[in-house]
N, C-alpha and C positions, 0 to 999 in steps of 0.2 A: 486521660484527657490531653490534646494535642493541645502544647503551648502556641500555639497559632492563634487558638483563641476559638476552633470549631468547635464541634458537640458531638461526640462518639456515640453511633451507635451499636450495637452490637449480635454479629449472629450468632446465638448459641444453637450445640447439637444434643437432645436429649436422649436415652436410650428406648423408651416408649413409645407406641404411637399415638398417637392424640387426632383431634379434629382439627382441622386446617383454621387458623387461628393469628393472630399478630397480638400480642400483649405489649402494652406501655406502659413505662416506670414514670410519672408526674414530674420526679424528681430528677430524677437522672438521666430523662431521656434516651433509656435504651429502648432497641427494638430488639427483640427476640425473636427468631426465626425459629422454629423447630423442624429443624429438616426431618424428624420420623415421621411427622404429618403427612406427610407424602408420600406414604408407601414404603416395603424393604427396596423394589427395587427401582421408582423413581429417585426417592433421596441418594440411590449409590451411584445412580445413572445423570445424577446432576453433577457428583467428583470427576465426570469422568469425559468430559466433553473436549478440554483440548487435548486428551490422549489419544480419543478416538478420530479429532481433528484429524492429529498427527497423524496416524498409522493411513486412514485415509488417502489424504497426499502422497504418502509416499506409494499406496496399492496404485493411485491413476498413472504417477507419474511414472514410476517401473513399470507397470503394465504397459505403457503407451510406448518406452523405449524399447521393451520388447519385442512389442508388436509392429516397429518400422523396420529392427534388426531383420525380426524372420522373415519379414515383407521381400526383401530382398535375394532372399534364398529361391525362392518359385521362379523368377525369370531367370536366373542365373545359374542353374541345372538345367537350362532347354542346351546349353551351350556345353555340357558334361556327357561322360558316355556309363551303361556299365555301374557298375558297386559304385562309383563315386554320386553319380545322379540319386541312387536310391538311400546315400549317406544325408546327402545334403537334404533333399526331401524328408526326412526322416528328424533331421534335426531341428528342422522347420517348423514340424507340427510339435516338437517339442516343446519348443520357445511358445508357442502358440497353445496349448497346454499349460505350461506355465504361468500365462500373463493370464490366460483366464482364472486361472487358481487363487491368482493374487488376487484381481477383482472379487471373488466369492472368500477371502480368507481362511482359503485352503493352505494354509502354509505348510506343511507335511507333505501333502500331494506336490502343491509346486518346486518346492527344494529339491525334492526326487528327478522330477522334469527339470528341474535346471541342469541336474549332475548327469541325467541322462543325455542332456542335449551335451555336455559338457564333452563327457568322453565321443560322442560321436565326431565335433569338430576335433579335438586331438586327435583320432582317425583321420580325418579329413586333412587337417592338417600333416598329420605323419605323411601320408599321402604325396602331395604336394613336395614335398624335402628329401623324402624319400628316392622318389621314381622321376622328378623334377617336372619336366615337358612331359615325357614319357607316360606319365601318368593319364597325359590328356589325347597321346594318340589315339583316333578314330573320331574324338569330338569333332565341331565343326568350329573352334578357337584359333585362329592361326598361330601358330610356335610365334615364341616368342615376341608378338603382341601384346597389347596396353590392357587388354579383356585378362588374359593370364595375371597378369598385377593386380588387375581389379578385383578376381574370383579369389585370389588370395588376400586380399585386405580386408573383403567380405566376409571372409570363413575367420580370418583374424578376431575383426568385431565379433562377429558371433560368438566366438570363445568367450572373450569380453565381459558380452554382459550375460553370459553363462554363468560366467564368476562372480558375478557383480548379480546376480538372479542367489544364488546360494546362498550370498552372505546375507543380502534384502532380506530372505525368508527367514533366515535364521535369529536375526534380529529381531520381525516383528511376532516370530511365536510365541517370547515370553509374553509378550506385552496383550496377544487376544485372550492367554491362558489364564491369564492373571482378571484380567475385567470377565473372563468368562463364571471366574470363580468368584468372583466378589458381587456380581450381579444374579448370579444363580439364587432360585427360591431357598432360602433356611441357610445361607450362608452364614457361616461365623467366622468370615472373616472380616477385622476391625478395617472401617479406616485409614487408621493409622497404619495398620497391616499393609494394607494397601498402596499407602503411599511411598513408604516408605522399601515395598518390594516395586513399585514401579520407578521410582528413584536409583536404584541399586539396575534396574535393567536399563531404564537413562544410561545411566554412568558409563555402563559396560558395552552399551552399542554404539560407543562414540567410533573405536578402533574399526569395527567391522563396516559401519558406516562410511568410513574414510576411504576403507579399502573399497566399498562396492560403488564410490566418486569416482575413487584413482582408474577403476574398470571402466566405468560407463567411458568419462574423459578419453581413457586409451582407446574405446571402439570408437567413438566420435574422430579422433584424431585420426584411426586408421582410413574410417570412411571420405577423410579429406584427402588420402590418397588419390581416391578414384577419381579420375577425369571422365566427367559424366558422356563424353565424346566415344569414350569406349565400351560403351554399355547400349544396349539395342534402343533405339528410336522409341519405342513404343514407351520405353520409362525411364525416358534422361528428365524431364520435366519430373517426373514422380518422385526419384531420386533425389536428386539441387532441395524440393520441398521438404522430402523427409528426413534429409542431411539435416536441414537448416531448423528443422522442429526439434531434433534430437538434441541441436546443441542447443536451445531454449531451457528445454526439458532439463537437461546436464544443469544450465545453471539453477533452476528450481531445486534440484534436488541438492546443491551446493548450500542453497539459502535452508533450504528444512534440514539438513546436517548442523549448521551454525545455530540454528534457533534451538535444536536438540541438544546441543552442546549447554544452553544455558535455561532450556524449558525449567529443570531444577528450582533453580534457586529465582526464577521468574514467581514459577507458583510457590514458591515455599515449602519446597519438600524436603522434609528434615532440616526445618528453618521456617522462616518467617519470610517475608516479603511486603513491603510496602509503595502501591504505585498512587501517584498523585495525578487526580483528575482534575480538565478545567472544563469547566461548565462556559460554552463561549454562547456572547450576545453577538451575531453575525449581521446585528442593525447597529453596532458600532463598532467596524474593523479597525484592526489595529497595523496589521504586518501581516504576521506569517500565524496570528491567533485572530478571532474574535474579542473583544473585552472579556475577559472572564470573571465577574463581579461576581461568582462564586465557585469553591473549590469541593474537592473530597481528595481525602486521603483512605483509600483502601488496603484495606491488611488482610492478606493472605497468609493460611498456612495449612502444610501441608495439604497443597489445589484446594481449599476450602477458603471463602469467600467468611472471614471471624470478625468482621465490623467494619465501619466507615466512618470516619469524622468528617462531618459537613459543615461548613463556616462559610464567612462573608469575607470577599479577599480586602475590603478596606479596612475589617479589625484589624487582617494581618499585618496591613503597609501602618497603621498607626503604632505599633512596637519597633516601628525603622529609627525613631525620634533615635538622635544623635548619629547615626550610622548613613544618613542621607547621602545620596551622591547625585551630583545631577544630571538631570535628564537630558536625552538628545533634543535637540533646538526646537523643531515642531512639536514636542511635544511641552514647552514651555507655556504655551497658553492655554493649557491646563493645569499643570504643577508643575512645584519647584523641586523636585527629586522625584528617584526611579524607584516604582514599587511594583509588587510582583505583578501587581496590575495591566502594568506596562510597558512589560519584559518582552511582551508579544510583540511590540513595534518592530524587533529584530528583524531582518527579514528572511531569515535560516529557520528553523523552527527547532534544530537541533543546536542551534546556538542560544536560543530563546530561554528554552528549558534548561540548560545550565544556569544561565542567568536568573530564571525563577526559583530554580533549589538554593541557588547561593543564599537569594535574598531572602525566601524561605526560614530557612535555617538562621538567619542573621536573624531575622523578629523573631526566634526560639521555636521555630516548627521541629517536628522530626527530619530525618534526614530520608531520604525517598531513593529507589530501585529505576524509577521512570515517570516519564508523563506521559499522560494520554488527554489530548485535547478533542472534545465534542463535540460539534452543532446542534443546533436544534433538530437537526431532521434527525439525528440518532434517537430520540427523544419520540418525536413523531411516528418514527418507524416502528417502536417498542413498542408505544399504544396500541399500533396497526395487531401487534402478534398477544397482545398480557391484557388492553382492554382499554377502556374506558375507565378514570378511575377518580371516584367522588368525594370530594373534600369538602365534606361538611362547616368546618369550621371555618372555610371562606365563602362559603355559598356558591361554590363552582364544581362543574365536573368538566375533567382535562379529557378532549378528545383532540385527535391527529390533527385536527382540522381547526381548535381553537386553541392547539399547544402556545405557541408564541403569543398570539397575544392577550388571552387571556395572563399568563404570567407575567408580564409585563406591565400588564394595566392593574394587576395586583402587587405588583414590586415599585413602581413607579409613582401612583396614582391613593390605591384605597392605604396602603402599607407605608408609604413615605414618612418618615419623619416618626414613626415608630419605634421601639427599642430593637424590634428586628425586620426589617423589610421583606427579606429574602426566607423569612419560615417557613412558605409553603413554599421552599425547594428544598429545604430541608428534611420537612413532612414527607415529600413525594419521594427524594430520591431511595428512602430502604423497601418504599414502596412497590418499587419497580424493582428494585433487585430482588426481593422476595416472588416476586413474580415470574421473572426471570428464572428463577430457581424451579418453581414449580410448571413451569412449560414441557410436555413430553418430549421424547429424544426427535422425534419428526419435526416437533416444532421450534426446535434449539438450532435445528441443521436447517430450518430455511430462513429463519432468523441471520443465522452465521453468513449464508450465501450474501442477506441482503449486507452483513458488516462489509463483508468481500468488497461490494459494489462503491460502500463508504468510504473506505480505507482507498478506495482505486479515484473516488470524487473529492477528494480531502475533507470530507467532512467528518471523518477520524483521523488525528495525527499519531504518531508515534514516535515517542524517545526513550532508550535504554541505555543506562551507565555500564552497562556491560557491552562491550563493542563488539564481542562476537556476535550477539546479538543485531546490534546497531546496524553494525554491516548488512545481515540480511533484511532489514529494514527499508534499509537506503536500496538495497538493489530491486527492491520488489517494488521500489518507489512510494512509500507509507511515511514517509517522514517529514515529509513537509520545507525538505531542504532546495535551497535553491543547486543548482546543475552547477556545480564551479569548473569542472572538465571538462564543459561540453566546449566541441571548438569550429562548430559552424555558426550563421546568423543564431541570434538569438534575443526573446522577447519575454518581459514580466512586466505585467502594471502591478503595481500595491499602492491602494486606496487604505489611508489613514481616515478616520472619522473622528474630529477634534471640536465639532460644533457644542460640547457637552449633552447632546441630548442623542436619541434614536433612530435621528432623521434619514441615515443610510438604510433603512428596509425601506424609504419612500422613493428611493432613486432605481430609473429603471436607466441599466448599462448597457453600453455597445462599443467594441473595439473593433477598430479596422486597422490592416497594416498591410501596406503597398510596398512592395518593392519592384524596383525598376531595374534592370540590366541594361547598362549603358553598353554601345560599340565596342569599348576600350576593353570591357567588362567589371568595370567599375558596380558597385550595388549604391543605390538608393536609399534610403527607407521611408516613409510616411506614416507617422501614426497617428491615427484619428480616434479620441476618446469622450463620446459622446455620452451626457448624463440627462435625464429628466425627472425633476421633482413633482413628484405626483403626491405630495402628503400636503400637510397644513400647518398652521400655525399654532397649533395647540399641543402642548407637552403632553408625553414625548417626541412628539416630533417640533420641526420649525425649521429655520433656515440650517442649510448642511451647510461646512465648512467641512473640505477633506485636504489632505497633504495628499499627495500622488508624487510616487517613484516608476521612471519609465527605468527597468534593465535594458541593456543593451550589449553588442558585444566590445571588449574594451579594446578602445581605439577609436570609439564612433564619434564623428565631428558634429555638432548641434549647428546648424545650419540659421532654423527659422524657426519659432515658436509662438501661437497667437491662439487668442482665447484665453488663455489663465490669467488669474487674476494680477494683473500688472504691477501694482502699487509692491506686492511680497517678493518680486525678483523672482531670478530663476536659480537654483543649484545643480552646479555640476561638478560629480564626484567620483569615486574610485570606491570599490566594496564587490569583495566577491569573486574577484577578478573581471568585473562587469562596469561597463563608462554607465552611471545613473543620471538623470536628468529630471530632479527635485520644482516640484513646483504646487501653486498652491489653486483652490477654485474653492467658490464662495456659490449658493443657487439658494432663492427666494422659492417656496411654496410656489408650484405651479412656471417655475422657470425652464431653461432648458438649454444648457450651451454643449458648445464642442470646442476640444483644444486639440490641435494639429500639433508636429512636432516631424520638422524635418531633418534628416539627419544623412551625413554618408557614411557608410560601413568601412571600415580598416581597410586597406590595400591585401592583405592577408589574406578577405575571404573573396577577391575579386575573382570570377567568373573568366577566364581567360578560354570564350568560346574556343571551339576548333569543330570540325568537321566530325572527330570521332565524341564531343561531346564533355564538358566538364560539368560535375554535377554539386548544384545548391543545395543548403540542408541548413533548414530552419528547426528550431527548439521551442516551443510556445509554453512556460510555464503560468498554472494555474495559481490565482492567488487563493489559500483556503477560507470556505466561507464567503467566497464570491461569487455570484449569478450575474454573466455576463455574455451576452450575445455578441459574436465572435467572425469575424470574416479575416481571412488571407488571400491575396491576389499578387501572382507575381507575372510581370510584364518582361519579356523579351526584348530586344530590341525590333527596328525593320527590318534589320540586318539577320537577325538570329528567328531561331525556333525551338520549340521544346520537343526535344529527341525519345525523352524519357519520362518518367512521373509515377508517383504510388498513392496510392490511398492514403488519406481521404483526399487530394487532390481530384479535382477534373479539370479536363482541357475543354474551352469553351469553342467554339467556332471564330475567334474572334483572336485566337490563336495563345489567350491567355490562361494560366492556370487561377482556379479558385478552390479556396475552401469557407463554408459557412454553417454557422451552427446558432438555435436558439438560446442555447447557454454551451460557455467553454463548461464540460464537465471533470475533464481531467489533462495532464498536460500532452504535449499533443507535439510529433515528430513529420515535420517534410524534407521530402527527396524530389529532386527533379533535376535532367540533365539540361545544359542548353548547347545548343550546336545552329554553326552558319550555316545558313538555305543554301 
């Protein structure tokens, strides 16, 4: 039992199989899971999910850098004469050979096609070094042209990820041989077996993994050699693209080496593991969480899912008594000290979760590996794939579509003032996990795609005490942290909800943000943050009082501000490396205001049009847990025009750029040049 004050539940694995089953202890509140219910080979295909995650990732994303390498070879043998044309072609369908191997996890077959393509560029190359120019007499290359440079940086990369193809295969054979044998019918080998040799080939494909990084990197590097000017017309565009995908790809494969480096001791292989979950109310934001009025602590070991302690985070802030610290200023008119409660007001999310382990651990919780914060839609989405799922003992059944507030109005309403409000998330959540467990592998992996989409809308966050980890976290942008590097325009609203009650699922958002290009090339900015209460006056809901933080870039001058609530002042601060601009709005059931907020941008990011074009570049971060309808418009001067512009931007007739959305879903990148008429 976690001194937190939760209730542990428990998956046990038995060696029998049995009927699909869920057993209760009155007392003690375990659940028992019996993973042999499930089959030999669902229960060993439920161990096995972020292995196969992994191996996954890595077949697309090698395959894919393959497959732009050998892209390259076909037009660039028209320009060869002779044994070299038939080397290069040759080594092309190897690559190509190869990458499909990898997609079919043929890794035997593709290792062979890597080492065949391998020696044929060393030929290629020998070639090249050998006989110099000479080599290329009769081609249609001019001696000593920029195409001779290119045709050799080409045959280079290819070598490259020739090397970088050998090592990939070699790595992932332990890892299909081993789930080959533990998922095979009448296998005896243990779990533990299992883990513990998937563990052991973790460990040892860190080195090869490195080296098939250092490879890709070096072909990436060599192809930025190539000036896409010396390469035939028909594929300078094709080339600029598949250069620029490869180096995507490169850092992907950077971020799955790091996470590989600590998958380990994530899942608990040959050890334990413990990550802390927050169950977020996203109808009372906080920061960079939703309120999370309740938690879980999940224990992992060796990849197997051995129980959950599920509690109420106000037991845990009431073991603070003496150790109190208090709370940042908006959030005084709620309480008088900071509880894990409340840690989410942070507006980093990686700085949050520190804060909540400390406090954690100070009321006598265990000590925790990570957080993972959740929304409701995560919740919703399960239902979508495990069911429908009927709680007797409240007289409800939870579908996608009554998730929220049926809970709620059983937490808030029927359960208030009870010895435990929050039961039926207690009840629910081994519920769900058990279900989870028992979903086929087809329906785990579109499950997974839909976490993809979560973790990409923040409605899954992610924090890891292990920073090699972390880092890949933060680069794949799953962490919930604000952009401290970024060093164009840039924009965060975070709406606090302080009214003490629900009332933020009643308000419908809309953000606009104008910026203007003066002559000078001075920037602008206009932020318009428009709210309407569409709820009532009946608990949970009632009048909203939120705190709102505008980020900004630091150095920005606060001009003019109207609409907020006047009587609470305004705050202007420094956090982040970001000029913030604190302020407060109050809205009555069925009200509806907007607060503007003018501002001019640092001298730093000023626009110093010209003729060849200087280009703006805005950062729009998402707050998590927020549904908010989203426009950007950047105006030119009369003097000026926009030269340039990407996606999702468009140019209107009217000579301005916009972007608009029904809800921000994720954070969001503009580029656009401006140049005088």
């Amino acid at each position: 039992m976690d001194k937190g004050g939760g209730k542990f539940y428990q998956f046990k694995r038995r060696p029998t199989v049995r009927p699909r089953r869920v057993q209760r202890r009155a007392v003690e509140h375990d659940l028992i899971v019996d993973s042999e219910h499930l089959g030999p080979r669902r229960s060993r295909l439920s161990t096995l999910t972020a292995s196969r995650f992994l191996i996954r990732a890595l077949q697309f994303v090698f395959a894919f850098a393959i497959l732009v390498g050998g892209g390259f070879f076909v037009w660039q043998a028209r320009g060869l004469s002779g044994e070299l044309t038939g080397q290069v072609l040759a080594a092309k369908d190897k690559l190509s050979d190869a990458s499909e191997a990898i997609l079919t996890s043929e890794f035997i077959l593709a290792k062979n096609s890597f080492k065949e393509a391998l020696d044929l560029f060393d030929d290629i190359e020998s070639e090249f070094f050998a006989f110099g120019q000479f080599a290329l007499l009769g081609s249609n290359l001019p001696l000593g042209d920029s195409s001779l440079l290119a045709a050799q940086s080409i045959v280079r990369a290819g070598r490259e990820l020739s090397t970088a193809g050998v090592a990939i295969s070699e790595v992932m054979l332990p890892f299909v041989n081993q789930i080959d044998d533990f998922v095979a019918p009448g296998s005896h080998v243990t779990l533990a077996e299992f883990a513990k040799n998937f563990g052991d080939s973790l460990i040892q494909a860190d080195d090869k993994l490195a080296g098939a990084l250092a490879s890709v990197d070096s072909a990436h590097r060599r192809l930025g050699y190539v000036q896409p000017e010396s390469l035939p017309v028909d594929f300078r565009d094709e080339f600029i693209t598949l250069r620029a995908q490869l180096g995507a790809y490169k850092h992907l494969l950077a971020d799955g080496v790091a996470i590989t480096k600590s998958l380990p001791q994530i899942l608990g292989l040959g050890g334990e593991s413990r990550i802390m979950l927050l169950f977020q109310n996203t109808n009372e934001l906080r920061g960079s969480t939703g309120f999370p009025g309740s938690y879980g602590v999940l224990n992992l070991e060796d990849a197997w899912f051995t129980g959950i302690t599920v509690g109420d985070i106000h037991a845990v802030d009431g073991q603070l008594i003496g150790k109190r610290i208090p709370p940042p200023k908006p959030l005084r008119v709620l309480t008088d000290y900071l509880g894990v409660r409340d840690a989410g007001y942070t507006a980093d999310f990686a700085e949050a979760s520190v804060l909540m382990q400390n406090l954690y651990e100070e009321a006598g919780g265990t000590s925790v590996d990570g957080v993972i914060a959740i929304t409701p839609r995560f919740m919703e989405t399960v239902l979508l794939f495990v069911g429908n799922v009927e709680m007797p003992r409240y007289g409800v059944t939870l579908t996608p579509e009554n998730f929220v507030d049926e809970l709620q109005h059983q937490i808030e309403i029927v359960e208030q003032g009870g010895e435990s409000p929050k039961q039926i998330l207690f009840d629910l959540t081994p519920i769900i996990i058990e279900r989870i467990i028992n979903l086929d592998e087809a329906e785990r992996l579109n499950l997974f795609t839909e976490i993809m989409d979560m973790l990409r809308s923040k409605d899954i966050t992610l924090y890891f005490n292990d920073q090699n980890v972390q880092q890949a976290v933060t680069a794949l942008n799953f962490g919930g942290e604000l952009d401290k590097r970024w060093a164009g325009d840039y924009l965060a609203v975070l709406a606090t909800d302080l009214g003490g009650n629900k009332s933020g699922g009643s308000l419908k958002n809309a953000l606009d943000y104008d910026v203007t290009v003066q002559s000078s090339g001075q920037l602008t900015g206009t932020v318009t943050i428009t709210k309407e209460h569409t709820g009532t006056y009946i608990f949970p809901d009632g009048v909203a009082l939120e705190y709102l933080r505008v980020y900004t870039p630091q150095g920005s001058q606060l001009l003019k501000i109207t609409g907020q609530d006047e009587d609470r002042g305004v705050d202007t601060f420094e956090e982040y490396g970001k000029t913030v601009f604190g302020f407060w709005l109050s809205l009555e059931p069925g009200e509806s205001k907007a607060v503007k907020l003018n501002y001019s941008l640092p001298d730093s990011l000023s626009v110093q049009s010209s003729f060849t074009g200087e280009e703006y570049r805005l950062k729009i971060q998402k707050q998590p847990g927020s549904d908010t309808e989203t426009r950007v418009r950047l105006y030119p001067s009369s003097a000026q025009r926009v030269k340039s512009y990407y996606a999702p931007l468009k140019l209107l007739p009217t000579g301005h750029l916009e972007y608009s959305a029904e809800t921000l879903k994720t954070d969001l990148i503009f580029k656009a040049k401006i140049a005088q008429k």
